[in-house]
N, C-alpha and C positions, 0 to 999 in steps of 0.2 A: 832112219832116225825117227824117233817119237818125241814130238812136241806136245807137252802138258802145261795149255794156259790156263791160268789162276789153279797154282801146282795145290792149294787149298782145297779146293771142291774134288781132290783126287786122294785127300787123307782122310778117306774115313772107313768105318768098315766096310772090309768087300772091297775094298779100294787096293791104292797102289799102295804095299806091303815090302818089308825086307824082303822077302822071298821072291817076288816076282820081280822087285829093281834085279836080284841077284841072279832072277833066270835070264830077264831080258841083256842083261851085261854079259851072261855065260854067250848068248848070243849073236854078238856084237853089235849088239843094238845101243845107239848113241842114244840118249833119254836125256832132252833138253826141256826146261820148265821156266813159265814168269811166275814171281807170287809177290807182291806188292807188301813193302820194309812192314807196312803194322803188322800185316798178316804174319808175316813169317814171326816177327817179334812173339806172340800169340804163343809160339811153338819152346822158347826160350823156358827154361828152371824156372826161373823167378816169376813167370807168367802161370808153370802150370801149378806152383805152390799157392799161388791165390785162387784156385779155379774148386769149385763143390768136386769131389771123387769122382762120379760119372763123369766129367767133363773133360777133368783130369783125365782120366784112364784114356780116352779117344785120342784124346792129344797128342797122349806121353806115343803112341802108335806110331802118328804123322812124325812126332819128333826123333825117332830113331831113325826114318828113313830120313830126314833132313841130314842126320848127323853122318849120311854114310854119300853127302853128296862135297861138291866142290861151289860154295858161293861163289856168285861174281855181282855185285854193286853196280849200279846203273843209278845217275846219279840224275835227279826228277831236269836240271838245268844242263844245257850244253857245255860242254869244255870250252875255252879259249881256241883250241886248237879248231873244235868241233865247227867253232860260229866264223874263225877266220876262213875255215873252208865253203862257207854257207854263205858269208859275203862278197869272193872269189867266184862264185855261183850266180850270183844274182844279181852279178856285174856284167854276166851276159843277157844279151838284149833276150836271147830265148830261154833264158831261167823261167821256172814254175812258176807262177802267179800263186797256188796255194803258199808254197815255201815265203815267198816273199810277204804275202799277211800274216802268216804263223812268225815270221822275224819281227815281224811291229810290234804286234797284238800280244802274242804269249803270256807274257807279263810272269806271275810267280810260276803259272803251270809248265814251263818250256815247254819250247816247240814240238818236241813228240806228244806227249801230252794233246795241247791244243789243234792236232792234227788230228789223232785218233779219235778224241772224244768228241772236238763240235759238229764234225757233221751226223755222227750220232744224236744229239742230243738237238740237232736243227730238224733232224725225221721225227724225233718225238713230238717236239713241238709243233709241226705240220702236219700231223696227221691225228693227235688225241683228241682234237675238236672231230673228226671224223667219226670217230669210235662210239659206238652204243653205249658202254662204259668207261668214254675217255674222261677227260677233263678240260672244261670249259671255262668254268672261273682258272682255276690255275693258268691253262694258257691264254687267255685275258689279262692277269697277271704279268704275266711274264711280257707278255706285249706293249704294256704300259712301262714297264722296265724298258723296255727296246726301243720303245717311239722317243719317252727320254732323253735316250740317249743320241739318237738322229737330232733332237732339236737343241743339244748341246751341255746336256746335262752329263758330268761327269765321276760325281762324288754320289755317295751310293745315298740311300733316300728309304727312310722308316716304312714298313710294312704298311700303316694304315694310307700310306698315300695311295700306294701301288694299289692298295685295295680299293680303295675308292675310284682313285681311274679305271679301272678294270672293267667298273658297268659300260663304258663308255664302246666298249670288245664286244658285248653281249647282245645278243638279238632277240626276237620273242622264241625262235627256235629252240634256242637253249634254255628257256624255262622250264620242260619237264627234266632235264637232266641235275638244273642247278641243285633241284631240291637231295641229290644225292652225296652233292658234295656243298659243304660249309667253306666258309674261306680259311677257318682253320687248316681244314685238310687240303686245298688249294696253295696256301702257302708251304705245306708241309711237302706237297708233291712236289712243288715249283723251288727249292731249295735242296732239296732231296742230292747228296752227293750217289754221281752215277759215271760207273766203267772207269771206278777210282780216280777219277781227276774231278769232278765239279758237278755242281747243280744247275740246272737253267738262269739263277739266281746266286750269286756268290756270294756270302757271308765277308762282313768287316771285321777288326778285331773285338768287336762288341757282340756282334748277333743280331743288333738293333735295328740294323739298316744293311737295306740290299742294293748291289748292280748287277744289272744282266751282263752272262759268260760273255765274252768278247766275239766271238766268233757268230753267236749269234744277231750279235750288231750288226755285223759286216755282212753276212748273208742277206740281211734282211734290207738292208742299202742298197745296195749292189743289184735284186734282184731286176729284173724288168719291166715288172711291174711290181715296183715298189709299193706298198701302204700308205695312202696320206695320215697325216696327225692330227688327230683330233682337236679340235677347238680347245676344249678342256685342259686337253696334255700342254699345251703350248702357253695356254694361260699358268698352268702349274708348274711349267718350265720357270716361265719370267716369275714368276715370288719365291720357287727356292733360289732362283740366281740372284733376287734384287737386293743391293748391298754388297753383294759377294764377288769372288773374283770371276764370276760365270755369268757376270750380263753379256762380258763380250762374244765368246762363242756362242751362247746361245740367239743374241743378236744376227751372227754371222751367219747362223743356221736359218731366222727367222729369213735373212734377207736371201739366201739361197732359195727357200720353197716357195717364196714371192707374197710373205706377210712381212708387208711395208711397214706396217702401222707399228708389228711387236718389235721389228727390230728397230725400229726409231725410239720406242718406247725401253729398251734395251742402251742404244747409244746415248740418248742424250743426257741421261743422270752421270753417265763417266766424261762424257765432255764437258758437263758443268764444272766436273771437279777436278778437269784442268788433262784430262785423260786426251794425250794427241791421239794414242791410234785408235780413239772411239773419235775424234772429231774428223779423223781423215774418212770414217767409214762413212760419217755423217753428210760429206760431201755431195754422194751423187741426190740426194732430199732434195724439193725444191724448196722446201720450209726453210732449210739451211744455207740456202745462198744469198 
């Protein structure tokens, strides 16, 4: 068998041709390939009649071998069938612990998806602050997206914030490198759709406003030595949550990491206004007995 992943990067000249699919098939060589729906759409009539000549002509190549193969559709979400087998799974005591956070978490990317991609995209972010030429505002960035969301922050949140908490990531270390990247190119990295499922940073239906890939949350929770929150993030937790439906988890949060003060400062406005499960949480307080 020959397996050709991202069958794209195998359509170009020199590449994989009528003649050779036709020799390797003379062969009986089974020739199996991924190529992700835009990609291949790319290859369609109507795509190469928009494209300048040269671009056309490469194409039209890739496109004849496409047309001599058999599609099969893989559909980005699980079937019905697929997730009642994956809950039959995970009903046993020794089912995967990945499987089970990619069943919570996934959200639009399903769980294949969210399996291949985040731990890739968790090495990136652990290790480009490493790099001579990594990126240290971006993953400062992204870290401020992440901490976020550990202090209960849900709903995605405008570029300039993330930007601004980001000094908060940064050490004197990182001043010779900062000067190579701008936060422009920072955001650009840290947004960057990558391995066809997502960015470190997930776009809204606007573009306005970002949250950190899910998976990166959960890694970075979980680990064992987890990150404390900055002062800063925590206070900029509690003003986008204040008024909104996210005093209370982010309260919940505060009162988990053992900031008394924010998650009281979190409770007591939804208990004033008559909120029982902020006045139940309000309980253990001595203020409030």
């Amino acid at each position: 068998m020959l397996w050709l992943d991202d069958l794209d990067r195998f359509l170009l000249p020199g590449g994989l041709d009528q003649g050779m699919l036709s020799a390797l098939l003379e062969q009986r060589v089974v020739v199996m390939a991924t190529m992700r729906s835009e990609m291949y759409g790319n290859y369609s009539e109507r795509a190469l009649r928009g494209m300048d000549a040269d671009m056309a002509s490469v194409r039209r190549l890739g496109s004849r071998v496409l047309n001599l193969i058999e599609p099969l559709v893989l559909d980005r979400q699980w079937s019905e069938t697929e997730m009642g087998r994956l809950r039959a799974h995970l009903a046993n005591p020794n089912s995967d612990n990945r499987l089970a956070d990619a069943a919570h978490h996934h959200g639009v990317h399903g769980i294949a998806e969210y399996l291949a991609a985040g731990p890739k995209l968790l090495e990136e972010f652990l290790t480009t602050r490493r790099q001579p030429k990594g990126h240290p505002r971006g993953a400062a960035l992204v870290q401020a997206a992440i901490d976020l969301a550990r202090a209960g922050i849900s709903t995605p949140l405008p570029a300039k914030t993330l930007l601004d908490l980001s000094t908060c990531y940064l050490s004197a270390g990182d001043a010779s490198r900062l000067q190579a990247e701008s936060p422009e190119q920072a955001l650009v990295w840290a947004t960057e759709t990558q391995f066809g499922v997502a960015g470190m940073l997930v776009a809204t239906d606007t573009t306005e406003a970002w949250r950190p890939f899910d998976y990166l949350v959960d890694a970075v929770a979980s680990a064992i030595e987890a990150t404390t929150i900055p002062d800063e993030v925590w206070e900029a937790a509690v003003t986008h949550a204040n008024g909104g439906s996210e005093l209370l988890p982010v309260g919940r949060s505060a009162f988990r990491f053992g900031r008394l003060v924010l998650a009281e400062r979190c409770f007591s406005p939804l208990a004033a206004r008559g909120n029982h499960v902020a006045m139940h949480d309000l309980e253990p307080f001595p203020s409030c007995c």
